[in-house]
C-alpha positions as CSV (number, residue, x, y, z in Angstrom):
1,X,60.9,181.0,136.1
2,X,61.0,179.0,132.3
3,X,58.1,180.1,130.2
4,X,58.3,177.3,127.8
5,X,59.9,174.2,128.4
6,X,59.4,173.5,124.4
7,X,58.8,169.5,125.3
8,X,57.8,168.9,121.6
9,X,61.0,169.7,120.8
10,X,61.9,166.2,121.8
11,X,61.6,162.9,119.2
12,X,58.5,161.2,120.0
13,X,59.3,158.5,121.9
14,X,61.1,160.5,124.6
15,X,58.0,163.0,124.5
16,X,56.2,160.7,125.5
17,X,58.6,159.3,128.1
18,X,59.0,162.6,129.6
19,X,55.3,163.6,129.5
20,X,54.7,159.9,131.4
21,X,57.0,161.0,133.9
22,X,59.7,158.2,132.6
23,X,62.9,160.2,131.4
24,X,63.7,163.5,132.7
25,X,64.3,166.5,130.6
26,X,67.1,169.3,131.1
27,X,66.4,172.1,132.9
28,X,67.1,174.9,130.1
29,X,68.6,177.4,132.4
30,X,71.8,177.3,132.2
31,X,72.6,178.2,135.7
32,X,70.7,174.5,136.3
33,X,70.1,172.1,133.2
34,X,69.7,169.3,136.2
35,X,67.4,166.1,135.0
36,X,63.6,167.3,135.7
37,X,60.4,164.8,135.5
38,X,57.2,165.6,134.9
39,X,54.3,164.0,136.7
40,X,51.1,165.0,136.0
41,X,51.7,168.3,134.1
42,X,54.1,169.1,137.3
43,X,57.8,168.9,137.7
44,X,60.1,168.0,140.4
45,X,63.9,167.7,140.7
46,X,64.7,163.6,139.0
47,X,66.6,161.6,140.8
48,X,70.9,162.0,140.5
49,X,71.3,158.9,138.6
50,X,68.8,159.8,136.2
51,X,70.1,161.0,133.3
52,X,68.1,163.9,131.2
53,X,67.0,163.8,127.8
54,X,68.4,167.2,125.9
55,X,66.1,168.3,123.2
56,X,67.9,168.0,119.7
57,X,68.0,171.8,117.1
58,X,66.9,169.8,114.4
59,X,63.9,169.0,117.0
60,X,63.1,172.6,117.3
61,X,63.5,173.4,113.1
62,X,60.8,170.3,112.9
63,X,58.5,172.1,115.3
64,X,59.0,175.3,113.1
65,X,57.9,173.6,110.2
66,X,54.6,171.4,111.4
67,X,53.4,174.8,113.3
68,X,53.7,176.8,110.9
69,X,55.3,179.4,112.7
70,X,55.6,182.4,110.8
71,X,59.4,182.4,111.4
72,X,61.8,181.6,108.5
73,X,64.4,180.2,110.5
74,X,65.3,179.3,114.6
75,X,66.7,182.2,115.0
76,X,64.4,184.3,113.9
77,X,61.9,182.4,116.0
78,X,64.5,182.7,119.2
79,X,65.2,186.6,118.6
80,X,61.4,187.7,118.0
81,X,60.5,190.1,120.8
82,X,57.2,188.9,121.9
83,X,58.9,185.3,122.0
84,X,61.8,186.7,124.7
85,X,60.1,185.1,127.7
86,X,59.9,181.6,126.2
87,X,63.1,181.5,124.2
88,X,65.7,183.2,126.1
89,X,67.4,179.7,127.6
90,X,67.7,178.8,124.1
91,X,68.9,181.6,122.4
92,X,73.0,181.1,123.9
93,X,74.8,178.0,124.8
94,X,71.9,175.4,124.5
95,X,72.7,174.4,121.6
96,X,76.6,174.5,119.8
97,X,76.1,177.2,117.3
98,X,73.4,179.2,118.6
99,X,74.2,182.1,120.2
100,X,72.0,185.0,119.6
């Protein structure tokens, strides 16, 4: 089970791809990160010769910044206790250089 798929991580264009059900996002979970589409707030397995969109860190620092998160840093945000359900398939081997 993924608590957050963080989708406005993602650069607008493919946000909005992806919310349309256009281009599919990774899975997050390391044990899948297969292409997913969304389709009407649903998702489903894409099709194999799709391939997924993978949301960019500087994506994620943006989001920490327009939110106003009261995180200094991604880190911080990814390490927070009460944020362990939502941010545990980022904190390790999503992205090269975060491993928490």
């Amino acid at each position: 089970m993924i608590g957050d798929w963080f989708i406005e991580w993602y650069p607008k264009q493919q946000y909005e791809d992806i919310r349309d059900g256009k281009l599919p996002m990774d899975c997050p979970n390391s044990v899948c990160r297969k292409p997913v589409l969304m389709n009407k707030g649903k998702l489903k397995q894409a099709p194999k010769e799709m391939e997924a969109a993978v949301r960019p860190v500087s994506g994620a620092l943006h989001w920490l910044q327009v939110t106003n998160a009261p995180y200094p840093d991604l880190v911080s945000f990814l390490t927070e206790p009460a944020e362990q359900n939502r941010t545990k398939f980022f904190r390790s081997g999503y992205w090269e250089g975060i491993n928490v």
